[in-house]
C-alpha positions, -999 to 999 in steps of 0.1 A, spaced: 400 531 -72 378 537 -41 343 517 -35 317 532 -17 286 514 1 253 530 -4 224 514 17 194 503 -5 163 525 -1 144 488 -8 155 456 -5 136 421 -17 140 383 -6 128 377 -43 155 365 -64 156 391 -92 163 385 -128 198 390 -146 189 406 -179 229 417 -190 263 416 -184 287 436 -197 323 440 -199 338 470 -200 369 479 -224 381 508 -226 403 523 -258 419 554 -267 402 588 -275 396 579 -311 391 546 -306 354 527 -314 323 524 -292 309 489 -297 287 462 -284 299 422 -293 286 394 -279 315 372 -270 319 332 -273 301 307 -252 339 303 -240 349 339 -236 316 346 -214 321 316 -195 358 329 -188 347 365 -181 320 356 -153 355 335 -140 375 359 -137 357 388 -130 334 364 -95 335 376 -67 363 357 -49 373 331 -75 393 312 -49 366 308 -27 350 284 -59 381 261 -58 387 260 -21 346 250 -13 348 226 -40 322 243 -58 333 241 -93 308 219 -104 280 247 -93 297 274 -102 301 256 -138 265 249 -138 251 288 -125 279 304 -149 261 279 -179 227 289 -169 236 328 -167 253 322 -202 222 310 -217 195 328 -200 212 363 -197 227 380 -228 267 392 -216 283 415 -247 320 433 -244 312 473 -241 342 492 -256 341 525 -254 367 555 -254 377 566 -222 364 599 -224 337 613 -205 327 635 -234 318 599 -252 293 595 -223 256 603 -242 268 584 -271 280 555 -250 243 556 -229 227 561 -263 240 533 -277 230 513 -249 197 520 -248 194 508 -286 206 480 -276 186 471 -245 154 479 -274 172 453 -295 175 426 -273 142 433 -258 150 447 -227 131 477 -235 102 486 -251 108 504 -290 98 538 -293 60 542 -312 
């Protein structure tokens, strides 16, 4: 897969808030689009695995922050497994559902 830079337009020295993390799984065609919040020990693997150089953690000694941050993101920030098929056609159902669930947990406002 290629990555691409894009320059910011704005940039802040604010720290901003984490609102959600999601996993992405994909499945087959067929297969069903759901959002599940995972266990306190599934998220605390997931943001693990999926840092940004892992290593780096171990080899700075800075397990015992990483522990504490990954906690705090745990509790503060909601992190749910997205599965979805891989199918671009599934795409407005996939936002859609999204949406409805940013309105559930309150991270937008519900329609009047």
């Amino acid at each position: 897969m290629e990555k691409f830079y894009v320059e910011p337009r704005n940039a802040t020295t604010t720290p901003l808030p984490l609102a959600t993390i999601y996993r992405l799984r994909g499945v087959p065609l067929s297969g069903d689009l759901t959002i599940e919040r995972p266990t306190v020990v599934d998220a605390a693997m997931f943001l693990h695995i999926f840092a940004y150089h892992p290593l780096l953690v171990t080899r700075l000694e800075q397990r015992q922050h990483y522990f504490r941050a990954a906690a705090q993101i745990i509790n503060q920030s909601g992190i749910f497994v997205l599965t979805r098929p891989w199918d671009f056609a599934a795409m407005p159902e996939v936002v859609s559902r999204l949406e409805r669930h940013w309105r559930d947990v309150g991270l937008l406002e519900k329609a009047a």
